[in-house]
N, C-alpha and C positions, 0 to 999 in steps of 0.2 A: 641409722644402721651402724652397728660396731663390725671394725673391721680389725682384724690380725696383723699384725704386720712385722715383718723379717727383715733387718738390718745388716747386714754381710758388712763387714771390716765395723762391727757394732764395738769395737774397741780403740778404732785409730784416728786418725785427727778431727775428719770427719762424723763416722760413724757412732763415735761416742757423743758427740754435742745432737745428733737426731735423735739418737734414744732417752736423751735425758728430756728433750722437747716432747718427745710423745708421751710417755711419761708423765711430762707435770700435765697436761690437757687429761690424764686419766684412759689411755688407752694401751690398747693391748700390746706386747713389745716382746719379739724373740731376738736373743742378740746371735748371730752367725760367726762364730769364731771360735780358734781351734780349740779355748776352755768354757764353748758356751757345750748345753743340753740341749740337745746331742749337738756333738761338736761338727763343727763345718772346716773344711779344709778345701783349696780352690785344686790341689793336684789331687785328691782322691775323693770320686764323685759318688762310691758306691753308696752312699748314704743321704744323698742331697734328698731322695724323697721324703726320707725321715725329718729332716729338718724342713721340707717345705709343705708337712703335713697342715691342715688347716690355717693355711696363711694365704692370704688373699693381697696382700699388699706388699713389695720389697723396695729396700733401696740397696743398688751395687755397687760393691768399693772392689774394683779387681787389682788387688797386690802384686809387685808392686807400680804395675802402668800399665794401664788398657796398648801401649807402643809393642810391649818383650814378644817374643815368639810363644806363643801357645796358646794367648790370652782369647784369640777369636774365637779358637777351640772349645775354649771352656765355656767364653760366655752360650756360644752355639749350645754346648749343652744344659747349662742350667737353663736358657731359654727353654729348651724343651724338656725337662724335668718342672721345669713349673708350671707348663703348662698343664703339661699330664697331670698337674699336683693340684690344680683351677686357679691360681695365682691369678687376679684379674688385671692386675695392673705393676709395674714396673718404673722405677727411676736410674739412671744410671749416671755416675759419675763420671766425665768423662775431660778430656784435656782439651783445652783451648789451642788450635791450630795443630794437631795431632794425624795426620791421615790414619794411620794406624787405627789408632782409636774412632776415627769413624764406619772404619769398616763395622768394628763390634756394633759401632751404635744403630747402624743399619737392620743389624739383629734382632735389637730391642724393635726399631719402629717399624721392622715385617713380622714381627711376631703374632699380631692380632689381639696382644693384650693390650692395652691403656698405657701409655707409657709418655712419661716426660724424660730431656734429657738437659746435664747441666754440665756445660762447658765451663771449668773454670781454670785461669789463669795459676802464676805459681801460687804457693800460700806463702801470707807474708809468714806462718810459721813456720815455717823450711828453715827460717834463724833462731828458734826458740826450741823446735820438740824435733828437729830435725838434723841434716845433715850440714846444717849450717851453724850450730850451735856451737862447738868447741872451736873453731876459729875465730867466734866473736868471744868466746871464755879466756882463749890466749892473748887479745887485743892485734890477732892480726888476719883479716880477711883476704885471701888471691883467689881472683876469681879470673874467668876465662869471659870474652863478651863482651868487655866494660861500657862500648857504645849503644847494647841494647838499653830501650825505657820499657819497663815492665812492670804493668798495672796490678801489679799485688793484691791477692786479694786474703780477708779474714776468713778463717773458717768459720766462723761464728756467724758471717754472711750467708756462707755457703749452706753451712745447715738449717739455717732458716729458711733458705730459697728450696733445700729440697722438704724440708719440713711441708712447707706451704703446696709441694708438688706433690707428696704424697696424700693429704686433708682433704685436699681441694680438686675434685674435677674439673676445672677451672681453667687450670694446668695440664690438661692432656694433651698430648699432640705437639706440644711447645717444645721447643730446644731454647733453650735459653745460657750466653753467656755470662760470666759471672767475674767482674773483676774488682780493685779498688777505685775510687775516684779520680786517681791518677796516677802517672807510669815516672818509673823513679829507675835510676840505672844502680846498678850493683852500687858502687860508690854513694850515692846518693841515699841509699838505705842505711847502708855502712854509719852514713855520718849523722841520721836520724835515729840511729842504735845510740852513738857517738853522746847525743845530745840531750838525751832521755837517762841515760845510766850516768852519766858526766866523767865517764873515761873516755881515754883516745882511745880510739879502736883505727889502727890504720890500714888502710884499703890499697892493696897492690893488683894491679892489671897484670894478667901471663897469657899466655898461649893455649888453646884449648889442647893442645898435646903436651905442656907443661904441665899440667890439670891432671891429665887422665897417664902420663907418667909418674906422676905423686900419688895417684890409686892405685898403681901395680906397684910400687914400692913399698905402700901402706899394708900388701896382701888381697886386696881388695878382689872380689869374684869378678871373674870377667863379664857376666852376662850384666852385672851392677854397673861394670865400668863402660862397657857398651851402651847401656841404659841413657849416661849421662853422657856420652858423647852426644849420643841422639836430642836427647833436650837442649840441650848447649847449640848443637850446631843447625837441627832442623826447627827444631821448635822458637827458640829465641832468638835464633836467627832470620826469623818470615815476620818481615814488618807488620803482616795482618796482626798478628799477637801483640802488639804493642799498642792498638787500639784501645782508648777505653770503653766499655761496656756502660748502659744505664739501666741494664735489665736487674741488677739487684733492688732499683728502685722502683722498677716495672714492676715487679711480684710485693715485694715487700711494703712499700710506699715510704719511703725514707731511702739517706743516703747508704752508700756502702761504706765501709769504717776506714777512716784513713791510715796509712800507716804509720802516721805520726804519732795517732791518737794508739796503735796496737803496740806501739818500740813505749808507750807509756806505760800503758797497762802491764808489759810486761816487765819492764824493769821494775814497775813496784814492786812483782810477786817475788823477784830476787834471781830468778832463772837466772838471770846475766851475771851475778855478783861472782865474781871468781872464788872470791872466800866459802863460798857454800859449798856445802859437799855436793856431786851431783851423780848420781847413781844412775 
């Protein structure tokens, strides 16, 4: 049976490595995003039907964290816009140790559609395509938390695991967490950047209100800086998150990518090289 299937954030870390997966396998693929046909936007719903017109399958990226205020709202509603649309099944991406974010996911697994859900820890590329990227471009990383170990994971993992969640009824019902082989503290990343690119890139320890005082200096929106207090203090702060995961190899059947092997792969493509332009 050929199924339809709708990718929401079909442009962002995630989003874009599932579309390219479904795609090579030769199947049907609508990307959900503000310059897809028709375009998808998470604050304005008046069109969600249009875009969940003959689609039977999604995965959700709710921008920018299933944690912000309004995001239960929304998911509550496109839950029931896709229903009404016959959307039979659902994945949703969601945060490893998040309370927030499990209210949303609640939504998903009362909805009566099909649903899998995929907890996944930070991305190690939060240093490459992220908000971690021009710190490691200056050679100087300050981060707040130094003592958490945090199991990093690839998104390249991640979209394989919903890849295989969406394919596969296999997968239904399952919540599965998604992290790297092993948990590495700020620092310890820093110096697996450090060793792969073969600059010093040096790693200073602050204050999580050191942190989020360099955000309001920088201009930065409050609800963003709000955001990252939240993940800094609740999220990588709850030892449960520090756990590693072996469900990437539960679904997948191999390991999850380590982060030594991803600070490689990236510094070959040049991302890290100061001298490149980076737009």
């Amino acid at each position: 049976m050929s199924h339809n299937y709708l990718v929401i954030g079909g442009t962002g870390k995630t989003g874009r490595k599932v579309v390219s997966n479904l795609k090579d396998r030769g199947l049907n693929v609508r990307i959900g995003s503000r310059n897809g046909s028709p375009s998808f936007q998470w604050e304005d719903p008046s069109n969600w039907g249009d875009v969940l017109e003959g689609i039977d399958r999604m995965y959700i990226v709710f921008y920018p964290d299933l944690a912000v205020p309004g995001a239960y709202e929304a998911i509550q509603k496109l839950t029931e816009v896709a229903k009404s649309a016959g959307v039979q099944k659902a994945v949703l991406l969601s945060g490893k140790g998040e309370k927030e974010a499990e209210r949303c996911e609640q939504l998903i697994a009362n909805s009566g559609m099909d649903y899998t859900l995929v907890r996944a820890s930070w991305f190690s590329q939060n240093f490459s395509e992220s908000f971690f990227i021009d710190p490691v471009l200056s050679g100087d990383v300050a981060l707040p938390m130094p003592d958490a170990k945090i199991p990093f994971v690839d998104t390249d993992d991640i979209a394989d695991v919903v890849t295989a969640a969406l394919t596969d009824d296999r997968h239904n019902g399952k919540t599965y967490e998604v992290t790297g082989p092993r948990a590495l503290t700020f620092a310890e990343a820093v110096e697996e950047i450090s060793k792969a690119t073969g600059r010093h890139i040096n790693f200073q320890a602050i204050t999580l209100d050191q942190y989020t005082d360099g955000m309001k200096k920088a201009g930065l929106p409050a609800d963003y800086i709000w955001l990252f207090g939240y993940l800094f203090s609740e999220v990588l702060g709850n030892p449960k998150n520090q756990v590693v995961s072996t469900d990437v190899k539960r679904v997948l059947g191999r390991e999850a990518k380590d982060f030594s092997a991803f600070a490689k792969q990236t510094a070959e493509s040049g991302v890290w090289d100061p001298k490149v332009t980076h737009v």
